[in-house]
C-alpha positions as CSV (number, residue, x, y, z in Angstrom):
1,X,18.4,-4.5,19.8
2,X,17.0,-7.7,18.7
3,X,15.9,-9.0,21.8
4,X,13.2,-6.0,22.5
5,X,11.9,-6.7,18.8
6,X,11.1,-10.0,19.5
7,X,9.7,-9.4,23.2
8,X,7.1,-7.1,21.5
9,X,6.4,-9.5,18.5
10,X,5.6,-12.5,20.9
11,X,3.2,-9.8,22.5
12,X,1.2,-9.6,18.8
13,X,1.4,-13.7,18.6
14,X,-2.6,-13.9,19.7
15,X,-5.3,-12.9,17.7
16,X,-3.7,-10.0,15.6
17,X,-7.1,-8.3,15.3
18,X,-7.0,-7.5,19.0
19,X,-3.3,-5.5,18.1
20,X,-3.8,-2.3,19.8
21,X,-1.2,0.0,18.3
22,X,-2.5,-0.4,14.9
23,X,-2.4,2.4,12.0
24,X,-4.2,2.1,8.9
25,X,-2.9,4.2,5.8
26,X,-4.5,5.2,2.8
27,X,-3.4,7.1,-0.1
28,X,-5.6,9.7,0.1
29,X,-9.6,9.6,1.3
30,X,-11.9,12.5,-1.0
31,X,-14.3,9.7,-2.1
32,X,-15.7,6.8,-2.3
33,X,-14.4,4.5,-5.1
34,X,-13.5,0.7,-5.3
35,X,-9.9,1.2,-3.4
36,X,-11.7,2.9,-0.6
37,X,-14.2,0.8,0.1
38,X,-11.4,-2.0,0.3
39,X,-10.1,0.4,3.1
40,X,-12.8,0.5,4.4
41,X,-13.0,-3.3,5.2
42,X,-9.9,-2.8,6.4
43,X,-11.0,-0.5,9.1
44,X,-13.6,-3.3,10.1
45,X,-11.0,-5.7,10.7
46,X,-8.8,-3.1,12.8
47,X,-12.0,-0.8,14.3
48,X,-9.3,0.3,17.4
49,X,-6.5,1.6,14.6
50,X,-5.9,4.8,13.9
51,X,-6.3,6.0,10.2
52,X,-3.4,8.0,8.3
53,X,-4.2,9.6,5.1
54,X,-2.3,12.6,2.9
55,X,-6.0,14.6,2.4
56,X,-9.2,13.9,3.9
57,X,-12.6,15.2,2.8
58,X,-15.4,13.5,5.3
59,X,-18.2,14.8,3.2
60,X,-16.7,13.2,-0.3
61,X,-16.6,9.9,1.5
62,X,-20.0,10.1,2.7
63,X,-19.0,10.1,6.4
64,X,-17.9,6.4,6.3
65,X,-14.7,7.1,8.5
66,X,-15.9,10.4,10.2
67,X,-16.2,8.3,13.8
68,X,-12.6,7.6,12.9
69,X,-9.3,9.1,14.2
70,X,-8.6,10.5,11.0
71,X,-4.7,11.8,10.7
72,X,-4.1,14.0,7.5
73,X,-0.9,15.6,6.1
74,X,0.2,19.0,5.8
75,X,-1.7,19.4,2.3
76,X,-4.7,19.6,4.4
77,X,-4.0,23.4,4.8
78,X,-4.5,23.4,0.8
79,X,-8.0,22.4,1.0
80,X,-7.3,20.2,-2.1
81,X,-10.2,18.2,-3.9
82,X,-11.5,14.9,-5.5
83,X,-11.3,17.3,-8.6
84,X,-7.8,19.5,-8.7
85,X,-5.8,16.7,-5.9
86,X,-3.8,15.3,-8.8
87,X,-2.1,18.9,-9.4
88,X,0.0,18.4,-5.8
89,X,1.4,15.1,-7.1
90,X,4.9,16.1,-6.5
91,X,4.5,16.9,-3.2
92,X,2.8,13.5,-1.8
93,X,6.3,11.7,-1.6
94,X,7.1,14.2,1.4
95,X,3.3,13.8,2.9
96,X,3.4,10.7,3.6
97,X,6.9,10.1,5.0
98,X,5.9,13.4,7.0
99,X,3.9,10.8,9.0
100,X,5.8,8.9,12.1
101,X,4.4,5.8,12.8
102,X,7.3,4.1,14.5
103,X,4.9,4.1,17.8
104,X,2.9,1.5,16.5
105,X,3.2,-2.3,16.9
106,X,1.4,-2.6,13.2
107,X,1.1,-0.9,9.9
108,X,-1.7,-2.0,7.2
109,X,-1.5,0.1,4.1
110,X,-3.5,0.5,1.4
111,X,-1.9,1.8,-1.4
112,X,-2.5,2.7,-5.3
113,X,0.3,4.9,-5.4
114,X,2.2,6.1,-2.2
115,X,0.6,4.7,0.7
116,X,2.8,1.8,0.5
117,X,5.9,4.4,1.4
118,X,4.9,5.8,4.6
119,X,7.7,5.2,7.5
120,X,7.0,2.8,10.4
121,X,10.0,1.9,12.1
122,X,9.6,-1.7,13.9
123,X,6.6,-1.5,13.3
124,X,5.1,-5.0,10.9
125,X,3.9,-3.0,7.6
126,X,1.7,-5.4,5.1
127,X,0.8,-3.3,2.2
128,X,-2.2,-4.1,0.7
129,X,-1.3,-2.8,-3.3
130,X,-4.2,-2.2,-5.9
131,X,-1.2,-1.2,-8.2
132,X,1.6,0.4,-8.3
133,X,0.7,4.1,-8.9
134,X,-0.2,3.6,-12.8
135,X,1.2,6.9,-14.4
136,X,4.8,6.5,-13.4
137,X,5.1,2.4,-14.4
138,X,2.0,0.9,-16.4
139,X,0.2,4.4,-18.1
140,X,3.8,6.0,-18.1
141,X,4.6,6.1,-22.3
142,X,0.2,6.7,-22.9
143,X,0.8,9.5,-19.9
144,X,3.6,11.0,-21.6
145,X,1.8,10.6,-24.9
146,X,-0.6,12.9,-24.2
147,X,0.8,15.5,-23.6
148,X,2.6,18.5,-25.3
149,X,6.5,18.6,-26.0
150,X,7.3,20.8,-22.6
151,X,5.0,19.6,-20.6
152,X,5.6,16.2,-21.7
153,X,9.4,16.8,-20.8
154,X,8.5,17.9,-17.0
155,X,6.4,14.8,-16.6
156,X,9.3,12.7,-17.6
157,X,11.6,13.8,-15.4
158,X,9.4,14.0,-12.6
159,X,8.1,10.7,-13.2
160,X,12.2,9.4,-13.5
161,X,12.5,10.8,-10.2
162,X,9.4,9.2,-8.6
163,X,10.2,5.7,-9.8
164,X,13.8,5.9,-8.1
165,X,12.0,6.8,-4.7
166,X,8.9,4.6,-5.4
167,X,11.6,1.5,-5.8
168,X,13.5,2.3,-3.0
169,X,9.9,3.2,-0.9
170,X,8.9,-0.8,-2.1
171,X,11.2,-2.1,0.4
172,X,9.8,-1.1,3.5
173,X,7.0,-2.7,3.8
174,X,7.6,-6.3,5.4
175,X,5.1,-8.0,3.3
176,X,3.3,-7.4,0.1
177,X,-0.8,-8.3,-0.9
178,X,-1.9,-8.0,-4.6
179,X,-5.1,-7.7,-5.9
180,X,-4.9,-9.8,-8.5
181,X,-2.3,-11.6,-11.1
182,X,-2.1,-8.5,-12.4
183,X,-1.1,-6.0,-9.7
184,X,1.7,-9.4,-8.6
185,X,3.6,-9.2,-11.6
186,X,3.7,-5.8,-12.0
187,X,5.1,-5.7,-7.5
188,X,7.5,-8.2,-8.9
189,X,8.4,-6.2,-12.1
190,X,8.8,-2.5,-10.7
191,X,9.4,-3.4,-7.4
192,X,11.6,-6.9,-7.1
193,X,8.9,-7.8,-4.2
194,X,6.7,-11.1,-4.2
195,X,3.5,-10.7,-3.0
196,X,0.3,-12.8,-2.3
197,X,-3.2,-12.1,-4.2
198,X,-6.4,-11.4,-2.1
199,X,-9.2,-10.2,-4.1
200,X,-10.4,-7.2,-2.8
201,X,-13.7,-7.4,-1.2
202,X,-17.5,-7.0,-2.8
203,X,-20.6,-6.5,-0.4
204,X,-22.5,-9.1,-2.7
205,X,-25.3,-8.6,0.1
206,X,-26.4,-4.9,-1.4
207,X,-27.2,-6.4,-4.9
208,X,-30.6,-8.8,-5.8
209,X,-31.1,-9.8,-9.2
210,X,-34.3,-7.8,-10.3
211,X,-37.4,-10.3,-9.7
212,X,-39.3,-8.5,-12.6
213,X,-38.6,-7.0,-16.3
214,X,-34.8,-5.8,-17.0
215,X,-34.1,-2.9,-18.6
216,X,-33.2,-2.2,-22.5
217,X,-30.2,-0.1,-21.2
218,X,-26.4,-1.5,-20.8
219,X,-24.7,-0.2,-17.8
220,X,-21.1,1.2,-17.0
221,X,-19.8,2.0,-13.5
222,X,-16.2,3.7,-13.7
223,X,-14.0,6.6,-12.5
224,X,-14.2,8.6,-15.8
225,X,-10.3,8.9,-16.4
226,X,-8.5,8.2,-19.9
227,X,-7.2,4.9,-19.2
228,X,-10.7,3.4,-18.7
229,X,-11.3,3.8,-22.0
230,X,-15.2,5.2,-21.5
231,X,-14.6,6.8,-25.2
232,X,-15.0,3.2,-26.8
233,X,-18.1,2.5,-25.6
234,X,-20.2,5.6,-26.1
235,X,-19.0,5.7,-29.2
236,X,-19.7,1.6,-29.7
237,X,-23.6,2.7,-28.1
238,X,-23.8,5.5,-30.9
239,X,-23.7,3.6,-33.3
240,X,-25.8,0.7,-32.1
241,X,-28.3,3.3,-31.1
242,X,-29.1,1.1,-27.9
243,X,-29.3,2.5,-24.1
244,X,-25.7,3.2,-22.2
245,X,-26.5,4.3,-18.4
246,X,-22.6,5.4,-17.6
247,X,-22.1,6.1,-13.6
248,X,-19.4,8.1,-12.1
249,X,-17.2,11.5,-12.5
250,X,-13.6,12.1,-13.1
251,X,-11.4,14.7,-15.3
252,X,-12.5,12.9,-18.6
253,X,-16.5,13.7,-17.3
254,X,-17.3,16.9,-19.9
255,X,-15.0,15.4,-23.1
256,X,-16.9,12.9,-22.5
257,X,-20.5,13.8,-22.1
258,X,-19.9,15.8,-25.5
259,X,-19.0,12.8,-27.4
260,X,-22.2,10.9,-26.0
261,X,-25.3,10.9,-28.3
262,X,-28.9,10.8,-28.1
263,X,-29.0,6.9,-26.2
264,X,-25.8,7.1,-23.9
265,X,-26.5,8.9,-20.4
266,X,-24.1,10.0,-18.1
267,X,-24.9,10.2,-14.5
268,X,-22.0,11.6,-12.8
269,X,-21.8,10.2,-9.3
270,X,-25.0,8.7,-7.2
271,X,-26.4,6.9,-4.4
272,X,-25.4,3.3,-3.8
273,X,-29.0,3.1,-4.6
274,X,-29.3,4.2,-7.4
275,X,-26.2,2.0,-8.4
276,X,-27.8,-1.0,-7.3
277,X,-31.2,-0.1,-9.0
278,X,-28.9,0.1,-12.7
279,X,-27.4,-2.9,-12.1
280,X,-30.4,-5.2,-11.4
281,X,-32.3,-4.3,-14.5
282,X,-29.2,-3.8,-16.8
283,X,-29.0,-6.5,-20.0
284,X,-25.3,-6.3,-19.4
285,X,-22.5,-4.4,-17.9
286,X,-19.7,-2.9,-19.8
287,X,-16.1,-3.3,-19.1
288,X,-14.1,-1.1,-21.5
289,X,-10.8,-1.0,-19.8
290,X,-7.8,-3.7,-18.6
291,X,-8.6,-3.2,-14.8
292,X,-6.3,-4.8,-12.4
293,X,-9.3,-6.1,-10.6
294,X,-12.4,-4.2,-11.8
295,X,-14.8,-4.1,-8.4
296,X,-17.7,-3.5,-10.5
297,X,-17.2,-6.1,-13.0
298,X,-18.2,-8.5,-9.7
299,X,-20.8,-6.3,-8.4
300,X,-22.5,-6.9,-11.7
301,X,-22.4,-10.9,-11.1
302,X,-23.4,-9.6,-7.9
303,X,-27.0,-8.0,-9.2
304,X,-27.6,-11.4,-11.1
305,X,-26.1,-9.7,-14.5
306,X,-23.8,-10.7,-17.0
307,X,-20.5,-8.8,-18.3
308,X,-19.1,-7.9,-21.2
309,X,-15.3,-6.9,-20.9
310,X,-12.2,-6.4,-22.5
311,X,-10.8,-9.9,-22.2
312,X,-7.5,-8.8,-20.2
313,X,-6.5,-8.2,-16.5
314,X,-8.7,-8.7,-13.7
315,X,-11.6,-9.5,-15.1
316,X,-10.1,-13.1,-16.6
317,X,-10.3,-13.8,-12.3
318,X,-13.9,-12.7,-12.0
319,X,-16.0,-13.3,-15.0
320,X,-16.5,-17.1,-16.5
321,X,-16.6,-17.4,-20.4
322,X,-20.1,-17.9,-21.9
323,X,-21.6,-18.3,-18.2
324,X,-21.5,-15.0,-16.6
325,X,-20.1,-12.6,-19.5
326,X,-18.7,-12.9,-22.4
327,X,-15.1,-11.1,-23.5
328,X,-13.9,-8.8,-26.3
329,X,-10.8,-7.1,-28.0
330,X,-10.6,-3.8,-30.0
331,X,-12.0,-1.4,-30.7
332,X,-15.8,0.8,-30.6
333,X,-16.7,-1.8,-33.3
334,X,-15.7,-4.8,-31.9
335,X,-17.2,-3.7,-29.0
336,X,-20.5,-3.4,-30.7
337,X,-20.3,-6.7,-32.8
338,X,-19.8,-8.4,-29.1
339,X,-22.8,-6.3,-27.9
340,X,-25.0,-7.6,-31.0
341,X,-24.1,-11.6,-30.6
342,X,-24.0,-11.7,-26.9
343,X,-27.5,-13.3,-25.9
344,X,-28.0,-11.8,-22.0
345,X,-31.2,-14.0,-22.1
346,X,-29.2,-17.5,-22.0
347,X,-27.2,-16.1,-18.4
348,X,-28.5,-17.9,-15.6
349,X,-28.4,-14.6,-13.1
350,X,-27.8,-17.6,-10.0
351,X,-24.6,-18.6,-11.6
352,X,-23.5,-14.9,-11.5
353,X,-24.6,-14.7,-8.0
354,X,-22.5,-18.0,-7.3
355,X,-19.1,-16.0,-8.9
356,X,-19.6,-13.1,-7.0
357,X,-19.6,-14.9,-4.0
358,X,-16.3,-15.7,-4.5
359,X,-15.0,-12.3,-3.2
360,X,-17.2,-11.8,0.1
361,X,-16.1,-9.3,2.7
362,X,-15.7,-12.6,4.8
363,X,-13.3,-14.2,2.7
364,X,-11.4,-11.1,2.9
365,X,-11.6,-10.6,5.9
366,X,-9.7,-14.3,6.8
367,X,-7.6,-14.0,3.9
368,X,-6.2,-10.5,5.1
369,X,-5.9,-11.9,9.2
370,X,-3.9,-14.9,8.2
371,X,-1.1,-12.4,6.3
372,X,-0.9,-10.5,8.9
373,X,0.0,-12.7,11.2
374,X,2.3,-14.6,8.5
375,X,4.2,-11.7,8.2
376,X,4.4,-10.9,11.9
377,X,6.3,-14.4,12.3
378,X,8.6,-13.6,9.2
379,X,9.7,-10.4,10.9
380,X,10.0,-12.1,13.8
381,X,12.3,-14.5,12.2
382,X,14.3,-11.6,11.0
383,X,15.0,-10.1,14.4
384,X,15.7,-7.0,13.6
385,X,12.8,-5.3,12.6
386,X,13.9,-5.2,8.9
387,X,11.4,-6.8,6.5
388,X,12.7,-10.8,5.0
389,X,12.9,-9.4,1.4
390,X,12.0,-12.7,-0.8
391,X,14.0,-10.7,-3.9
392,X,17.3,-9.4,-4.3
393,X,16.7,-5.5,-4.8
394,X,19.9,-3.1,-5.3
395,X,18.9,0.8,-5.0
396,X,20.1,2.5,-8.5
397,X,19.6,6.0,-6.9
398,X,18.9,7.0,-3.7
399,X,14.9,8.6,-2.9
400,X,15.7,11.3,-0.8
401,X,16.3,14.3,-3.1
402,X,12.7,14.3,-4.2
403,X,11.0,14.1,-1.0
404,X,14.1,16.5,0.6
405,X,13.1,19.2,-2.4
406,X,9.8,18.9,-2.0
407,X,9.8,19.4,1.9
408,X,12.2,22.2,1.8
409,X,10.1,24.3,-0.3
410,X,6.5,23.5,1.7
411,X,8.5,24.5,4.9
412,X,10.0,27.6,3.3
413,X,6.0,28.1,2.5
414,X,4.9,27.5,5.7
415,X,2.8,24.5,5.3
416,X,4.6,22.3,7.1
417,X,4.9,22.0,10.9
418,X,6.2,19.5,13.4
419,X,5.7,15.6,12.1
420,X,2.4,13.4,13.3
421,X,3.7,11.6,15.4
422,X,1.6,8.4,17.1
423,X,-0.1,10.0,20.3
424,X,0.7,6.8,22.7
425,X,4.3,7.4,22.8
C-alpha cells in the first residue's frame, strides 16, 4: 500500500499550485466576512480546485465564487440562511463527512468550526483554522451562561458530544495553520496538534488614508454576535455623546440597535465602499472584543487610521503601542476614559500603512504554498497516507454516535441521498 502513496506524492513534488486534484473546504459560504475572504485567497492560489461547502448562498457572498464548482451538502434542500443557519448546528458533523474527497491528491480546508473534519482519504489535508469552533471550547461556560436551565442542559450535552467528535475529527488533517498565537494554543490545548501561524490575508490595496478632513465619528466593523462585545461600546459612545458608525449584522443586530442612543449608528451590512469610505475618515477604530486575529483591526492601519482595542488576542500581533493604536481593559467606562486620552492627531497614518503591510495577500500567498508543500514531504515520509502527528493524542470516546444519529434521522427524512463523491474518479 505504501508504495502507490509515495508514487503519487513524488507526482505533487513540483510546484503544488499546479496540483490538479485539489478541493477546497469551507465551513459554510452565506456571506462575506473576514474567514471568507481568507477563503477566498485560497481559491486564488488553487483557481483549478473544486470548492466543498455544507450551505452555499451565491447571492450572500456577492457572487465571489459563483464561477466556481461549488459542492454543497444535503442541508442545501433546507434553504437555510446567514440568519437561522446556526439552528442546524447538530446536524453539520454528518454534512461534512457526507462529502468523499478521497479522489483528490490535495485537501486545503478552512475551518472555524467543522471544516477541518471533512474525510479525504490519502489525500494531503492542511487545515487552515481561524479557531476551533468557539461555542463548544473557548465561549462554552459564557454559551451555557446564557441560557435558561433546560435549554442550557441540551446545549451541554450536545456540546459534550461535539467536542468528543471535534477531538477525534482534529487528527485527520495532516498539518495544521493558525491564525495567530491565539488560535495555536488553543489547536494545541483542544486538540493535542501543533500548528504553524499565518496571518490571514488583508487587501491593504482597497484602503487610502483620506487626503482631506477626517471625520468626528469612531468606527466599528464586526459580526454583531455576543462575544464581540458591541454592547460596551455603544454604551461607552452614550455617554461620551461622540459619533459611533458600527458596520455589520448578526443575531445581536436589534438588542443592539435599541440600546444605541442619539450618536451611535448602526449600519447593518454595506458595500466594500462604503466600508472603505468609514474607515478613511474615522478618528479611530474600535476593537471591543478578544479576536483571535481581528481582520478589521488591520484594515484600519490599512486606511491610515489608528486602533483602539481591548489589549488581548490578535490584535497584540497587529497593532503597535502608542504608534498605530493604543490598548484598553474593562469595561464601557474604561473604554471611554481610553477614548478621551487617546490623541488620534499624534498617529502618523504612514506608520499604519507600514503595519498593515505586514499581512499582504502576497505574503500569504508564499507563506500558505511553502506548508503545503512541507506537509506533502511529511506525509510522504509517513508512507502511509496517515498524517505525522507532532502530539501524542488518545481518543477518550469515539465520534461516530453523533454524526451516525444525526445521519440516520436526515435519511429517515429524506434529505440525504448518495454521498459527493469527486467527479474524476
Amino acid at each position: 500500500m505504501a508504495t502507490p502513496i509515495l508514487k503519487k506524492r513524488d507526482d505533487m513534488s513540483g510546484d503544488v499550485t499546479d496540483i490538479q486534484r485539489v478541493a477546497l473546504v469551507h465551513d459554510f459560504l452565506l456571506d462575506v466576512r473576514g474567514a471568507e475572504r481568507v477563503f477566498e485567497e485560497l481559491c486564488e492560489i488553487w483557481p483549478q480546485g473544486d470548492i466543498f461547502t455544507t450551505i452555499y448562498d451565491e447571492r450572500g457572498t456577492e457572487g465571489r465564487f459563483a464561477q466556481r464548482n461549488v459542492r454543497s451538502s444535503f442541508l442545501q434542500k433546507l434553504h437555510p440562511t446567514a440568519r437561522n443557519f446556526r439552528t442546524l448546528l447538530p446536524l453539520y458533523p454528518a454534512a461534512i463527512e457526507s462529502f468523499d474527497l478521497s479522489g483528490y491528491d490535495l485537501v486545503v480546508s478552512s475551518s472555524s468550526a467543522w471544516a477541518h473534519a471533512v474525510r479525504c482519504g490519502d489525500a494531503v489535508h492542511v487545515s487552515y483554522c481561524h479557531n476551533p469552533f468557539r461555542y463548544a471550547w473557548s465561549e462554552h461556560d459564557a454559551t451555557l451562561e446564557r441560557r435558561d436551565p433546560i435549554s442550557r442542559a441540551v446545549l451541554r450535552a450536545m456540546f459534550d458530544r461535539w467536542r468528543q467528535w471535534d477531538r477525534a475529527a482534529a487528527q485527520r488533517p495532516a498539518r495544521y495553520v493558525a491564525n495567530s498565537a491565539v488560535t495555536q494554543q488553543r489547536i494545541a490545548d483542544y486538540f493535542g496538534r501543533d500548528s504553524e501561524i499565518v496571518h490571514p490575508p488583508v487587501d491593504v490595496d482597497r484602503f487610502c488614508p483620506s487626503p482631506g478632513e477626517l471625520g468626528q465619528h469612531y468606527a466599528i466593523v464586526s459580526e454583531l454576535m455576543s462575544h464581540k462585545q458591541i454592547g460596551v461600546a455603544i454604551e461607552a459612545f452614550n455617554r461620551l455623546r461622540r459619533p459611533l458608525v458600527i458596520i455589520g449584522d448578526g443575531p445581536a443586530a436589534r438588542r443592539l440597535q435599541r440600546q444605541a442612543g442619539p450618536t451611535v449608528k448602526l449600519l447593518g451590512r454595506v458595500s466594500d465602499a462604503v466600508v472603505e469610505r468609514t474607515l478613511e475618515t474615522a478618528r479611530a477604530v474600535i476593537v471591543t472584543a478578544v479576536e483571535e486575529f481581528g481582520i478589521s483591526a488591520v484594515e484600519a492601519q490599512a486606511a491610515g487610521r489608528p486602533v483602539i482595542a481591548r489589549g488581548a488576542g490578535g490584535v497584540l500581533e497587529t497593532v503597535i503601542e502608542g504608534e498605530t493604536g493604543h490598548f484598553w481593559s474593562g469595561g464601557p467606562d474604561e473604554l471611554a476614559r481610553a477614548v478621551l486620552e487617546f490623541d488620534d492627531a499624534a498617529i502618523d497614518p504612514k506608520a499604519c500603512r507600514a503595519q498593515a503591510a505586514r499581512f499582504s495577500g502576497e505574503r500569504f500567498r508564499q507563506s500558505m504554498i511553502g506548508t503545503v508543500r512541507a506537509a506533502i514531504a511529511q506525509q510522504s515520509i509517513a508512507g502511509d497516507g496517515s498524517p505525522v502527528l507532532s502530539r501524542s493524542w488518545t481518543a477518550t470516546a469515539a465520534p461516530v454516535p453523533m454524526a451516525r444519529r444525526s445521519r440516520q434521522a436526515l435519511a429517515t427524512a429524506g434529505l440525504i441521498g448518495r454521498a459527493v463523491r469527486d467527479p474524476h474518479r
